[in-house]
C-alpha positions as CSV (number, residue, x, y, z in Angstrom):
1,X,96.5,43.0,293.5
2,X,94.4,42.7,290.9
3,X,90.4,42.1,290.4
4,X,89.0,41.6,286.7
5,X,91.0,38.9,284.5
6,X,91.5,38.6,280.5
7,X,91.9,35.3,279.4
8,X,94.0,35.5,276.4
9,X,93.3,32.6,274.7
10,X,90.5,30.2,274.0
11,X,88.9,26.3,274.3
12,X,89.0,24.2,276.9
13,X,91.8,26.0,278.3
14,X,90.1,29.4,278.4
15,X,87.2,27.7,280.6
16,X,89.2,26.1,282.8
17,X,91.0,29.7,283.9
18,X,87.6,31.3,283.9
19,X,86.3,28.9,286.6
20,X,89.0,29.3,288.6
21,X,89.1,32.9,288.8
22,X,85.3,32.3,289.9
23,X,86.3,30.5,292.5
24,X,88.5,33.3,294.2
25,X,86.1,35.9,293.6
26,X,87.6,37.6,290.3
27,X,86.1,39.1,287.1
28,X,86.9,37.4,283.7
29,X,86.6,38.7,280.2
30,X,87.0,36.3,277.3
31,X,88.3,37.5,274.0
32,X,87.3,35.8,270.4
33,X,87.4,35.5,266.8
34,X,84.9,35.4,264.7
35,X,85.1,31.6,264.4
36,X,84.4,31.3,268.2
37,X,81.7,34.1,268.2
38,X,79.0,30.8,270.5
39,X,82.0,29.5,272.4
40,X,81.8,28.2,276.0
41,X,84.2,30.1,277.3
42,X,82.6,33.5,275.4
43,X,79.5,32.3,277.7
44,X,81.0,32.1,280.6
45,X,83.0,35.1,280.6
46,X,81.7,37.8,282.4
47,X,82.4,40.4,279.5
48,X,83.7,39.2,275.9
49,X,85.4,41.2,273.1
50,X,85.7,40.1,269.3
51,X,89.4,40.8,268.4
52,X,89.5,39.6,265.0
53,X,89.2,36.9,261.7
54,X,89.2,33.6,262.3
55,X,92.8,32.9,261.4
56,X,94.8,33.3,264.8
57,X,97.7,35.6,263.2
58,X,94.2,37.9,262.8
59,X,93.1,37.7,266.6
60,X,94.5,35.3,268.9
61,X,98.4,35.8,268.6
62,X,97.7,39.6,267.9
63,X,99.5,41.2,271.3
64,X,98.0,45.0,270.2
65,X,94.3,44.4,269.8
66,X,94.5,42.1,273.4
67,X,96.1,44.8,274.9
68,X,93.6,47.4,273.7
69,X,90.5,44.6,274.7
70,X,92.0,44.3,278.3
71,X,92.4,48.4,278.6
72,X,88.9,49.4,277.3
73,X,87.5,46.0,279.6
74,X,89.5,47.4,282.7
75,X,91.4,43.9,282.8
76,X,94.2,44.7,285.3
77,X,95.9,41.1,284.4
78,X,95.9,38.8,281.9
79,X,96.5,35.1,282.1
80,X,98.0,33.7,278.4
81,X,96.8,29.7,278.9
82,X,98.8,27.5,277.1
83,X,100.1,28.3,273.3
84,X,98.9,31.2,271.3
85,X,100.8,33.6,273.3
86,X,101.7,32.0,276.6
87,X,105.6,31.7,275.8
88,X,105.7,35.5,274.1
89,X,108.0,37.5,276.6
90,X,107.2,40.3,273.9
91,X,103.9,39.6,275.1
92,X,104.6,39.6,278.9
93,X,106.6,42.3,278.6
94,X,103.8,44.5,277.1
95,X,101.3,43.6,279.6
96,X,104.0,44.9,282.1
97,X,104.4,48.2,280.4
98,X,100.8,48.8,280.5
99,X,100.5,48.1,284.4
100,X,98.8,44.5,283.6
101,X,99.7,42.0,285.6
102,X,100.7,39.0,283.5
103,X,99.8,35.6,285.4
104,X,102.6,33.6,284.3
105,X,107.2,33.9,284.3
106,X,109.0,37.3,283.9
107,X,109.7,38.2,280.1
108,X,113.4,37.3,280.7
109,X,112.9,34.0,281.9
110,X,110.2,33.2,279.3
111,X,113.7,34.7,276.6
112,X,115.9,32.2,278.2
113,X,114.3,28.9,278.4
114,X,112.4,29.9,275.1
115,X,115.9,29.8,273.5
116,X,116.7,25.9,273.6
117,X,120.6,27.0,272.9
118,X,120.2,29.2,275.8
119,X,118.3,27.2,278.0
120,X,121.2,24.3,277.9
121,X,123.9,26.6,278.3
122,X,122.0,28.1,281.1
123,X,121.0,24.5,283.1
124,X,124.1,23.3,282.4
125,X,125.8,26.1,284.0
126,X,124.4,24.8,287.5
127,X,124.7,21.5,287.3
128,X,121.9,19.8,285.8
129,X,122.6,17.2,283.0
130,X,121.6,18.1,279.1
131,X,121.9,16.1,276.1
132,X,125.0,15.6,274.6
133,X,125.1,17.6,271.6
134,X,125.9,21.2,269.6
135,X,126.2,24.3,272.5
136,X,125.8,27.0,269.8
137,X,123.9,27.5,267.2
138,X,123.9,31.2,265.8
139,X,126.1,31.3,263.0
140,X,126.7,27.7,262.7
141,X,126.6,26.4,258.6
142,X,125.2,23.1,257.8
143,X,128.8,22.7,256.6
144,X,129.9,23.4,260.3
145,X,127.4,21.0,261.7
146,X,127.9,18.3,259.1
147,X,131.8,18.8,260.6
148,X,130.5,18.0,264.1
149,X,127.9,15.7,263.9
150,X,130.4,12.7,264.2
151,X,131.3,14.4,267.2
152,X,127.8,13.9,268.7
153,X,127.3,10.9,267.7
154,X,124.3,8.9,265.3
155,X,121.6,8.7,265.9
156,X,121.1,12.6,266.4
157,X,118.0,15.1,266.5
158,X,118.5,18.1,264.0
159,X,116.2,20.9,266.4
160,X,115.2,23.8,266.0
161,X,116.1,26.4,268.5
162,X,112.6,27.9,268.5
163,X,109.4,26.6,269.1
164,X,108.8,23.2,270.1
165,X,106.0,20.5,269.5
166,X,108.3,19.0,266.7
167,X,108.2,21.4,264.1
168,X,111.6,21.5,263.0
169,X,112.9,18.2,264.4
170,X,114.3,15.7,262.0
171,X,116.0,12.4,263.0
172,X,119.4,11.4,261.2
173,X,120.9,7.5,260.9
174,X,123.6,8.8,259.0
175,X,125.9,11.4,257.3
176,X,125.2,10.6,254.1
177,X,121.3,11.6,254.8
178,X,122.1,14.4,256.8
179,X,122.6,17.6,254.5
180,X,118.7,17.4,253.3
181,X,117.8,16.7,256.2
182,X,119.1,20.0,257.4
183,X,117.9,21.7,254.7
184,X,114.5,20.9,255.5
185,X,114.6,21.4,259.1
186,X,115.9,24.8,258.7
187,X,112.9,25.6,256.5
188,X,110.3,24.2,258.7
189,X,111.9,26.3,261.9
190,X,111.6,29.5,259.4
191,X,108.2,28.8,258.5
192,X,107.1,28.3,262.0
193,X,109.0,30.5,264.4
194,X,110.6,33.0,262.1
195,X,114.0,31.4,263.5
196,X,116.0,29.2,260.6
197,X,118.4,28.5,263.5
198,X,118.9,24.6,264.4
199,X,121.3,22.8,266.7
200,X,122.2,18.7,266.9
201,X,121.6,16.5,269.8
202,X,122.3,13.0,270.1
203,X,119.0,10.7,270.2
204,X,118.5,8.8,273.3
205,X,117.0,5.6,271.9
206,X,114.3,3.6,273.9
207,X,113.5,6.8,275.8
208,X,111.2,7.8,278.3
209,X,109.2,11.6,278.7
210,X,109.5,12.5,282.1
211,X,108.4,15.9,283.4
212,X,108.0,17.9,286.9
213,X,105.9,20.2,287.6
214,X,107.3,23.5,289.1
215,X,105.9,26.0,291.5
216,X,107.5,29.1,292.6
217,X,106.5,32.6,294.0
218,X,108.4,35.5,293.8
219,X,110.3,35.6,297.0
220,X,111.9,32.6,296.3
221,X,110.2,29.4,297.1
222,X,110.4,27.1,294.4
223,X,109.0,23.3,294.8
224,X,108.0,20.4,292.5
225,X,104.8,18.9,292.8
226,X,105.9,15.4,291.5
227,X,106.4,13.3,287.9
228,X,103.9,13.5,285.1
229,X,104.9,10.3,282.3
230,X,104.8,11.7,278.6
231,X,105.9,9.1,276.9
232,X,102.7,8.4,274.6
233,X,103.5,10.4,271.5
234,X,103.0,10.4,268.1
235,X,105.2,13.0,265.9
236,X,106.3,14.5,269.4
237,X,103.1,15.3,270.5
238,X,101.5,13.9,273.6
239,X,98.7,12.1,273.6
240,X,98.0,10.3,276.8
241,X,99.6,11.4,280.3
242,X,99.9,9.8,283.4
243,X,100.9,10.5,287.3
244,X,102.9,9.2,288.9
245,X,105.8,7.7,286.3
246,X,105.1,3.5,286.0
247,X,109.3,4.3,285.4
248,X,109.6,6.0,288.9
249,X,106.6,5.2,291.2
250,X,108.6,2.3,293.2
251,X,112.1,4.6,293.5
252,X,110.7,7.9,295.9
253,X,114.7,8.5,295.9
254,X,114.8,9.1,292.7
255,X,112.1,10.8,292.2
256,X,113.4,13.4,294.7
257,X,116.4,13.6,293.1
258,X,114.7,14.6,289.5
259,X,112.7,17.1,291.4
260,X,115.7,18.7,293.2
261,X,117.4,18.5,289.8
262,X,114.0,20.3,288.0
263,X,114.1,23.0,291.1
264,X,117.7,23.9,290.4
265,X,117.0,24.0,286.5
266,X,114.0,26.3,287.4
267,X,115.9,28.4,290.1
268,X,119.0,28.9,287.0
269,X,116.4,31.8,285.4
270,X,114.9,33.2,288.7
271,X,111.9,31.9,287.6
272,X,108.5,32.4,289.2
273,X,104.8,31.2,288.7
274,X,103.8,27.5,287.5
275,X,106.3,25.9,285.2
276,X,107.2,22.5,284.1
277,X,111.0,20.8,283.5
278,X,111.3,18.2,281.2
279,X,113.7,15.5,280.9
280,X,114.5,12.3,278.5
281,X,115.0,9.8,280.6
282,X,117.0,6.0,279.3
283,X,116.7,2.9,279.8
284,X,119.2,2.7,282.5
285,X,117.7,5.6,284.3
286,X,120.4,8.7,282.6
287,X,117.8,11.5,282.7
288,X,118.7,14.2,280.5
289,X,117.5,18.4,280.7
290,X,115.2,18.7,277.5
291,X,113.5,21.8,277.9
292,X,111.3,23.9,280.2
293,X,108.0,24.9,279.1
294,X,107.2,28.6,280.7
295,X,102.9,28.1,281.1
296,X,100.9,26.4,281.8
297,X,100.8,22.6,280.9
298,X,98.0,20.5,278.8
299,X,98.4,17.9,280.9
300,X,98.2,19.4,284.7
301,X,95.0,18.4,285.5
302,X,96.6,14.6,286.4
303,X,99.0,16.3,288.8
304,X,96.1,18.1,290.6
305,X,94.1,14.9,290.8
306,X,97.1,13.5,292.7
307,X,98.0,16.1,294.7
308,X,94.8,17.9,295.4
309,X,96.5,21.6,294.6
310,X,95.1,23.4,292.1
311,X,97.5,25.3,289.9
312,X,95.1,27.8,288.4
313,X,95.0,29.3,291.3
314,X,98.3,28.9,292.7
315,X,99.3,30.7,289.8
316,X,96.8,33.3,290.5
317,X,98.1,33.6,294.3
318,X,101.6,34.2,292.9
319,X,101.1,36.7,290.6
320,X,99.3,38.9,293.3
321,X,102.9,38.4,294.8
322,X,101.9,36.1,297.7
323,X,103.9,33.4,299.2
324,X,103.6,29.7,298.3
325,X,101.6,27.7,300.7
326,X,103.4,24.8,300.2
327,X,107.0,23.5,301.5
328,X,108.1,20.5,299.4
329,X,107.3,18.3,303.0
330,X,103.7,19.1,302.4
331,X,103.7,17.7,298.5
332,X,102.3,13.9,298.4
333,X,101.0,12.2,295.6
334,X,98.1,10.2,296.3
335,X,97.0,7.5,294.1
336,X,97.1,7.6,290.4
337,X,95.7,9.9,287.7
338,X,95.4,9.4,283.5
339,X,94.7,12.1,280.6
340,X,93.2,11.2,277.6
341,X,93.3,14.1,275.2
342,X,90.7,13.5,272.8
343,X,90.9,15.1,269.3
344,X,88.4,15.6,266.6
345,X,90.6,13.7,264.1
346,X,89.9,10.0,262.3
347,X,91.9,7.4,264.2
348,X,91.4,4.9,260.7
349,X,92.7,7.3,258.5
350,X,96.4,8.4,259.8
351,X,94.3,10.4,262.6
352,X,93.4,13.3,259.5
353,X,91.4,16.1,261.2
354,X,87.8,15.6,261.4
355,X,86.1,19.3,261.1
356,X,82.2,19.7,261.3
357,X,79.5,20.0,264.1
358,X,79.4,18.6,267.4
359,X,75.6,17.3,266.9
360,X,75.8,15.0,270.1
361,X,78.2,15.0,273.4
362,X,77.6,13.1,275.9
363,X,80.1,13.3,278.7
364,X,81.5,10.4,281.1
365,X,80.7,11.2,284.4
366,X,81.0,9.2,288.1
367,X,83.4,8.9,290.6
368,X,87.1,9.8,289.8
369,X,86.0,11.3,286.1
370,X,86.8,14.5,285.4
371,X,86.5,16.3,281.7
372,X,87.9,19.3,280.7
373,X,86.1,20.7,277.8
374,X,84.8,23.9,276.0
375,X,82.5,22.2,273.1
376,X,79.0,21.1,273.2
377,X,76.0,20.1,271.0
378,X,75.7,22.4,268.5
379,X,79.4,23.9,268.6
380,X,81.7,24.0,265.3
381,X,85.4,21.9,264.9
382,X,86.9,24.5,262.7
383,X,90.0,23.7,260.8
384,X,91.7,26.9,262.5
385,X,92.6,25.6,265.7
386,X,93.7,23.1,267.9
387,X,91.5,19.8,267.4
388,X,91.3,18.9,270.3
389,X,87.6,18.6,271.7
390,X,88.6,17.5,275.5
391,X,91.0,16.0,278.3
392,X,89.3,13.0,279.6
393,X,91.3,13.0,283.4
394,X,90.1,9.7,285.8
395,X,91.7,9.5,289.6
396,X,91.9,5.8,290.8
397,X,93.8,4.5,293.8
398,X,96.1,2.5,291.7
399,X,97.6,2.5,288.4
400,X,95.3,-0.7,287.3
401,X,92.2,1.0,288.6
402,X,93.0,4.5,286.9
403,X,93.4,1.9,283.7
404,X,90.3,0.1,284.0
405,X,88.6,3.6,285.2
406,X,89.3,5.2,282.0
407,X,88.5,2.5,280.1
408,X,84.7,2.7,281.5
409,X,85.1,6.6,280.7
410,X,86.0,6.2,277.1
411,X,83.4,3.6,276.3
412,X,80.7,5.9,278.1
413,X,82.0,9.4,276.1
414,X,79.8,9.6,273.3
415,X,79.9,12.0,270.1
416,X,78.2,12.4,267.1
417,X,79.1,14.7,264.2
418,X,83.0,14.5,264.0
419,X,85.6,11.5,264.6
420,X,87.3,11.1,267.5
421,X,90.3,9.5,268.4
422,X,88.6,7.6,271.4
423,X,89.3,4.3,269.2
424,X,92.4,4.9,269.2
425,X,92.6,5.2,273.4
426,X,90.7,2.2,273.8
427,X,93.0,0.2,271.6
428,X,95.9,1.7,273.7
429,X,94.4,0.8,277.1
430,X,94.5,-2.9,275.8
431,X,98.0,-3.4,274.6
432,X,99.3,-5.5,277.3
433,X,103.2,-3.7,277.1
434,X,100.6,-0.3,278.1
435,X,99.6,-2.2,280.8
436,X,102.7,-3.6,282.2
437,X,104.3,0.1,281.4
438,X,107.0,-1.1,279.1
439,X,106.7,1.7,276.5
440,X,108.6,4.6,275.4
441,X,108.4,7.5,273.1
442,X,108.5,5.3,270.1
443,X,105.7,2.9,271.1
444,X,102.9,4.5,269.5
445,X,105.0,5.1,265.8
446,X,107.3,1.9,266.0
447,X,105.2,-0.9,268.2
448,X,101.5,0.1,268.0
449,X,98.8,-0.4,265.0
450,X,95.3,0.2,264.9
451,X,94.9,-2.2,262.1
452,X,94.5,-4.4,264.9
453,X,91.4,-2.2,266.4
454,X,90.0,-1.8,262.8
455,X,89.9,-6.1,262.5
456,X,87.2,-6.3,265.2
457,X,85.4,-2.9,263.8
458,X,81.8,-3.6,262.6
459,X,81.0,-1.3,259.9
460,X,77.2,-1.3,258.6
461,X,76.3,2.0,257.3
462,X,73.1,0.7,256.1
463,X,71.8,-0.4,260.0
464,X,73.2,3.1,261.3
465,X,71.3,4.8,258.7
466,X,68.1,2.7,259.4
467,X,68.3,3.0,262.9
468,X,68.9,6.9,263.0
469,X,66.1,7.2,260.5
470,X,64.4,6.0,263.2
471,X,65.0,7.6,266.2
472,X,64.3,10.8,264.0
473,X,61.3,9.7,263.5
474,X,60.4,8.9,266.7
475,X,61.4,12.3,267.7
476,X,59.3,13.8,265.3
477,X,56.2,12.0,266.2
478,X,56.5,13.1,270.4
479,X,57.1,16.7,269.3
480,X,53.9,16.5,267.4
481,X,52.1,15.3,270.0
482,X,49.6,17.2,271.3
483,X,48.3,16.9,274.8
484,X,44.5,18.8,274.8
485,X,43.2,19.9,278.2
486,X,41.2,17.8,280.5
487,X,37.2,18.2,280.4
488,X,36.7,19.0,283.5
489,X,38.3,22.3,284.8
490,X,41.1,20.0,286.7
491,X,42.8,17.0,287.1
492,X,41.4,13.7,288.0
493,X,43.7,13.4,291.1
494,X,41.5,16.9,292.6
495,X,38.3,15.2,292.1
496,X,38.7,11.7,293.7
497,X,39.4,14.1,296.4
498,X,36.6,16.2,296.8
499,X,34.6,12.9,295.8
500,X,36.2,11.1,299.1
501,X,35.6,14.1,300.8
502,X,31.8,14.2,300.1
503,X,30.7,11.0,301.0
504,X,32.9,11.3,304.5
């Protein structure tokens, strides 16, 4: 049992946790670098410690100084978020040698799904279907995988074992292409995870991303709590999610047989807490293991719309060792849910990041809108972190509802002082393939342009600088306005009444 919470991270992310340890009645303290010193979730903490510089080797991925925070603070857990830390079992495994609870996997099953190599050899072990491809990779040369890439097959996927989010990922046509190719992958996966390691899969064309969220508590319960679609990318990373799967909502057999597949991946590392398995899925409905991400998603907020459980704190129940509430029976999914994650990045201009201050939010609300943000007027867009500004998340009781929902959401969202990539969303929302739900991972890179959206874009600096002149003006003017007491000692109102009242 534990009673005060750090949350090691920061953002969006960091609010959300706060909130819900709130909500059950628990203590939060917020760590943060000297970049986030007026962050939303610094003022909603209950206690907040500065751990460091603004760059995040300096403070937010340094395991000693959030260690010491949450000892002097009297943390007695710590919850990691998502990245930063989150899939560090050197990090869960210090928490645990301190007497901290760490809300999140055991350090061994973080090691062995963190380890793609692993992580196939391990799923594959029980049963569940991986990705054709290389089943080692310590050791291997680039001459040994140039020897056995015509065993996997082109098109193939050069990965690193490390890491994820793309960062050492190259796609290869041919063999002739392939040794720089290699070459470069092997120094991205250095330069990002410390780990040169790299393995070959083949490249399942015309693909789908299909993930299930995983639940389990540490007597042995594990359940799925139904499909998120992921298939909206752009250089691997996600940038619109929905629930359920457009590719799966009419086939509730196969759904369950994903989710009994994800179960038995997750069950193959003992795993405990919240958890998600995620598969590549063809065209003909071959769904392949592709990894399992140990945290916390970005993107659960769509399955909590849908299902009405709220992970936070079904992760919170586990880690004080309780028992899941839920049999898989109990798990339906009711109407539909989207994410929008909105960046501070210029959706004109190959989506550059957009850094500056937030002069103006204003926040979609109404029914079915929910937003998921830690900035506000006033706050900074540093170029140290993340970009990301919010996750616009609408509920509607069908997918062409949730469409038009978000659609009304986006056009009402309004900030001033850094792009955004809400043009891009709206363009999205509009393609009819989108609509129909005939994409795949490639849409956005392959069949998608926002030269299109940029035809019908209105640009007149000259009227946007007129018309803001004005409204500063205006501004002005009502602050200087000065409203002088009334000559008699009160207001008008009073003495109609005692007027009234005389002549009675």
């Amino acid at each position: 049992m534990f009673n005060k919470v750090l949350i090691a991270n920061r953002g969006e992310i960091a609010v959300r946790i706060i909130r819900a340890c709130r909500e059950v009645g628990l203590q939060t303290v917020a760590v943060f670098s000297e970049a986030d010193r007026q962050a939303l979730h610094v003022r909603y903490a209950d206690e907040a410690y500065l751990i460091g510089p603004p760059l995040a080797r300096e403070s937010y991925l340094r395991v000693d100084k959030i260690i010491e925070v949450a000892k002097r603070a009297g943390a007695d857990a710590v919850h990691p978020g998502y990245g930063f830390l989150a899939e560090r079992e050197d990090f869960a495994q210090a928490c645990l040698d301190e007497g901290i609870t760490f809300i999140g996997p055991r350090p061994d099953a973080i090691a062995k799904m963190g380890d793609k190599m692993v992580a196939r050899k391990t799923v594959a072990a029980v049963g569940v279907p991986v990705v054709p491809g290389t089943m080692d990779a310590d050791g291997l040369t680039d001459e040994d995988l140039l020897r056995l890439a015509p065993g996997v097959g082109f098109p193939l996927l050069i990965k690193a074992t490390a890491g994820g989010g793309g960062k050492g990922m190259r796609a290869v046509r041919n063999l002739e292409e392939m040794p720089a190719l290699l070459q470069s992958a092997r120094r991205e996966a250095e330069a990002s995870f410390g780990d040169g390691n790299v393995y070959l899969e083949r490249m399942i064309e015309n693909a789908r991303h299909i993930e299930f969220q995983i639940l389990a508590d540490t007597q042995g319960n594990t359940i799925h709590l139904g499909e998120r679609e992921c298939s909206i990318q752009r250089r691997h990373q996600k940038l619109l999610e929905e629930a359920p799967s457009p590719f799966i909502y009419h086939n509730e057999e196969f759904r369950q047989q994903m989710g009994a597949v994800a179960v038995k991946a997750a069950q193959a590392v003992n795993y405990s807490n919240a958890g998600t398995i995620e598969f590549i899925v063809d065209k003909d409905g071959n769904y392949y293991f592709l990894e399992m991400n140990t945290r916390l998603q970005v993107e659960h907020p769509i399955t909590e719309m849908v299902t009405g459980i709220d992970i936070v704190k079904e992760q919170i129940r586990i880690a004080r060792g309780r028992q899941l509430r839920y049999a898989q029976e109990d798990i339906k999914m009711n109407g539909w849910a989207m994410e929008c994650r909105v960046n501070a990045e210029d959706a004109y201009n190959n989506f550059l990041p957009s850094t500056g201050k937030i002069n103006l939010s204003l926040v979609p609300t109404g029914p079915g809108v929910r937003v998921d943000t830690g900035v506000f007027p006033g706050f900074e867009i540093s170029p140290y972190y993340d970009p990301m500004i919010s996750k616009l998340v609408v509920w509607g009781e069908t997918r062409a509802q949730a469409i038009l929902r978000m659609r009304r959401a986006l056009e009402e969202y309004l900030i001033l002082g850094v792009k955004t990539n809400i043009p891009f969303h709206l363009h999205l929302l509009n393609q009819h393939r989108f609509m129909a739900g005939q994409f795949d991972t490639k849409f956005v890179e392959e069949r998608f342009s926002m030269e299109d959206a940029e035809e019908g874009k209105v640009d007149h600096p000259e009227i946007a600088a007129i018309l803001a002149a004005l409204v500063s003006h205006e501004q002005t003017q009502a602050a200087a306005q000065i409203v002088q007491r009334n000559e008699r000692d009160t207001s008008n109102w009073k003495w109609v009444g005692r007027w009234e009242r005389m002549h009675r």
